[in-house]
LUMNU-101667 format. One line per field, with one value per residue: residue in three letters; x, y, z of N, C-alpha, C, O, CB in turn; residue number from 0. Coordinates in steps of 0.05 Angstrom, whole numbers, plus 5000, padded with zeros to 4 digits. Atoms other than C-alpha are relative to their C-alpha. Glycine has a CB too. Layout:
! residues N
code = [ALA;...]
n_X = [X;...]
n_Y = [Y;...]
n_Z = [Z;...]
ca_X = [X;...]
ca_Y = [Y;...]
ca_Z = [Z;...]
c_X = [X;...]
c_Y = [Y;...]
c_Z = [Z;...]
o_X = [X;...]
o_Y = [Y;...]
o_Z = [Z;...]
cb_X = [X;...]
cb_Y = [Y;...]
cb_Z = [Z;...]
pos = [NUM;...]
! end
This chain:
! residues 68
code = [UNK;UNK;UNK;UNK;UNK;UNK;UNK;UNK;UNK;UNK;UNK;UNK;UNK;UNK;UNK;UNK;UNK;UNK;UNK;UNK;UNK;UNK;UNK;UNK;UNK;UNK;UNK;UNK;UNK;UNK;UNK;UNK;UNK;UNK;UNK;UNK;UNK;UNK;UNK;UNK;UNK;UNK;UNK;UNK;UNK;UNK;UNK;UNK;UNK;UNK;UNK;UNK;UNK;UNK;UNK;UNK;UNK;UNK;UNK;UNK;UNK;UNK;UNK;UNK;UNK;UNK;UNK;UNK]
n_X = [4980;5012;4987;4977;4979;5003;4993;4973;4985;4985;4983;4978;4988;4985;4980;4978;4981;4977;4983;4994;4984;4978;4975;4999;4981;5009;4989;5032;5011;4996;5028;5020;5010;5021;5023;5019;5014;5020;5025;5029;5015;5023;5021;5007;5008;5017;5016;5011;5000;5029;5008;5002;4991;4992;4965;4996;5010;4996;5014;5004;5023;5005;5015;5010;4997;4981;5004;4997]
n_Y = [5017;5020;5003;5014;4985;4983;5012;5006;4982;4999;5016;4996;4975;5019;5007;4981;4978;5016;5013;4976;5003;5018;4998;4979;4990;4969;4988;4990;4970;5009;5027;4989;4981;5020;5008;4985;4998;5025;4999;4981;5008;5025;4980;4981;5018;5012;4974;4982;5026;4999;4980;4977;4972;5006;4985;4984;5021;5027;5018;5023;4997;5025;4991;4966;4997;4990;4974;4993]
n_Z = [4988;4982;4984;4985;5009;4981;4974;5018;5000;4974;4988;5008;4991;4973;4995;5015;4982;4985;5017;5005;4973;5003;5013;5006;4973;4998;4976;4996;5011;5021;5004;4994;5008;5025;4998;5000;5018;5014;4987;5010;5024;5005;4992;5010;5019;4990;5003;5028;5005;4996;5002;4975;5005;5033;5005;5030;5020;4997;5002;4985;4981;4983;4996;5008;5027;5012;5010;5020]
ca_X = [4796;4773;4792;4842;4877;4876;4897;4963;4978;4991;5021;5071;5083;5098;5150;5180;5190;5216;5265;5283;5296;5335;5378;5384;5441;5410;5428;5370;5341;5341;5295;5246;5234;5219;5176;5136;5128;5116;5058;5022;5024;4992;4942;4923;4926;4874;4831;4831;4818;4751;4734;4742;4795;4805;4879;4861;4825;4845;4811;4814;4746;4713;4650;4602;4605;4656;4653;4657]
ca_Y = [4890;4836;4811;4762;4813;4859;4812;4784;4854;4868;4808;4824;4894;4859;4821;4871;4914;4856;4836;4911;4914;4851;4851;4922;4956;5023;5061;5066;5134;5107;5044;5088;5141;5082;5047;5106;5119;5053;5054;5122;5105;5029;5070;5123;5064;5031;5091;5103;5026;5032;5096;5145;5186;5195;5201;5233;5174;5111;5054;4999;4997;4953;4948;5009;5039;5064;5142;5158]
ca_Z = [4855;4893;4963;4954;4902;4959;5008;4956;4945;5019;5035;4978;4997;5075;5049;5002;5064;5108;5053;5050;5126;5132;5080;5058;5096;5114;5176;5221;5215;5142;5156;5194;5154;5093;5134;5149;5080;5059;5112;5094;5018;5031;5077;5031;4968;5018;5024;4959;4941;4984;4961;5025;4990;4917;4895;4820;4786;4814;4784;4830;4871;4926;4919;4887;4818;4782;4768;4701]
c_X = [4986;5018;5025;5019;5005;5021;5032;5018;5016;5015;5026;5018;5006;5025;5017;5014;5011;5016;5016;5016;5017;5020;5007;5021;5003;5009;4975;4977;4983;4968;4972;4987;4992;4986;4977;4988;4987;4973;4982;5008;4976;4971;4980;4996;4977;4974;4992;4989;4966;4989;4999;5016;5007;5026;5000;4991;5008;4979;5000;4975;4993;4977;4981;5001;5020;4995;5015;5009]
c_Y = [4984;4994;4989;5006;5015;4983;4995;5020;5004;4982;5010;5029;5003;4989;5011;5018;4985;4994;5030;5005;4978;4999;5020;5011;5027;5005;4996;5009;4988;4988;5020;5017;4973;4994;5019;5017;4986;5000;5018;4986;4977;5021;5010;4985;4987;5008;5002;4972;5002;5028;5021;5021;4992;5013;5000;4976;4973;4990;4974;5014;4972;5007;5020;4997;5010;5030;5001;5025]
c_Z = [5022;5034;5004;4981;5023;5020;4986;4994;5028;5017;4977;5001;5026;5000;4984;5029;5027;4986;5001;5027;5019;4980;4993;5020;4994;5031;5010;5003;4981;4989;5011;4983;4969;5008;5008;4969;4983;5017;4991;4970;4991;5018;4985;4974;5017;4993;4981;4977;5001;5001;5023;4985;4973;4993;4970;4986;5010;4988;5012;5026;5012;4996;4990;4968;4994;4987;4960;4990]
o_X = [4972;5041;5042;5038;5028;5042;5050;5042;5040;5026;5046;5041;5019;5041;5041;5037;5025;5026;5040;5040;5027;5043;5031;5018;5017;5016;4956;4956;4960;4949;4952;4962;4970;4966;4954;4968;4968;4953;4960;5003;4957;4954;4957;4977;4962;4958;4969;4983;4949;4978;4978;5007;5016;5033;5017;5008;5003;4959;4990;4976;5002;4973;4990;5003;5031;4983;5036;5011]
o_Y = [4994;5003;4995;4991;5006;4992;5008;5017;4999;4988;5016;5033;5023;4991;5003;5025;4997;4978;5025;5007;4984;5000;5015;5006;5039;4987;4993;4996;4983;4992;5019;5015;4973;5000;5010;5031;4990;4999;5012;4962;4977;5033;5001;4995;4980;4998;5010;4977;5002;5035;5033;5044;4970;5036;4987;4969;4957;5003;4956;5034;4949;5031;5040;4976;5019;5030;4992;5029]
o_Z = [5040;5037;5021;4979;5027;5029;4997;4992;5031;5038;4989;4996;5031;5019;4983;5034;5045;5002;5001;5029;5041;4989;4991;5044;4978;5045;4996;5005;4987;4973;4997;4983;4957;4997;5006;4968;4968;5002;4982;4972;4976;5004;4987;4962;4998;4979;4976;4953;4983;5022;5022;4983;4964;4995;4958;4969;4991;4989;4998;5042;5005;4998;5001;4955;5014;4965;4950;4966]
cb_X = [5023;4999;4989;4999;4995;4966;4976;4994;4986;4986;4988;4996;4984;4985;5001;4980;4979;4996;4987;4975;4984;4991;5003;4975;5033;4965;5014;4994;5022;5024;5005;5005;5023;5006;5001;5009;5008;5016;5003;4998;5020;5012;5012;5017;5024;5004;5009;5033;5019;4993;4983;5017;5024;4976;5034;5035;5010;5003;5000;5036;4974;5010;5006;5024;4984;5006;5020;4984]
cb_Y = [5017;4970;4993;4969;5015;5005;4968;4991;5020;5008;4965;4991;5020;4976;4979;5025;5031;4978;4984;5017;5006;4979;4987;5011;4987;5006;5029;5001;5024;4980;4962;5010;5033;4977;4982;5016;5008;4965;5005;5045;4994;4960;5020;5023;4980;5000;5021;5024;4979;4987;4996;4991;5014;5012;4978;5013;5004;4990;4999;4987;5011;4994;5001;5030;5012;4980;5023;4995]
cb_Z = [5012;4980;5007;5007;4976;5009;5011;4975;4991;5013;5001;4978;4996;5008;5002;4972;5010;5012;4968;4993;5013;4999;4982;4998;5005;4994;5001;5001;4986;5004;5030;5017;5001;4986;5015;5021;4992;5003;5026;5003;4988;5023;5007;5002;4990;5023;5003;4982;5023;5026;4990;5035;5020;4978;5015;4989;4969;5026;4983;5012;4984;5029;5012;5014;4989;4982;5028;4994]
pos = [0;1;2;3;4;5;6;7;8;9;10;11;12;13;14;15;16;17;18;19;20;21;22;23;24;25;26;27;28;29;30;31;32;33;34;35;36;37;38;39;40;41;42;43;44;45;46;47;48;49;50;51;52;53;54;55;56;57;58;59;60;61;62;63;64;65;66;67]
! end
């Protein structure tokens, strides 16, 4: 995955979760507890993007080889 997939993803996973917390009519407990899961998952998809943590085979890499 290249940078400015990288970069397109997280801009579109930004305005999925502003579109989510503007128009969405959640209590707001609700909104918190989504955006804290939307946060660790991009996180931990990051991580596991530039290889620091492996979440069971991902294949999207930055960089390096690809384990086989």
């Amino acid at each position: 995955m290249g940078i400015i997939q990288l970069i397109v993803v997280l801009a579109v996973i930004g305005v999925l979760m502003w579109l989510i917390n503007t128009y969405l009519p959640l209590a707001e407990p609700w909104k918190k507890i989504l955006n804290i899961v939307a946060i660790v998952a991009t996180v931990l998809w990051l991580l596991s993007v530039f290889g620091i943590f492996d979440m069971g085979g991902s294949g999207y890499r930055i960089g390096g080889h690809h384990r086989i």
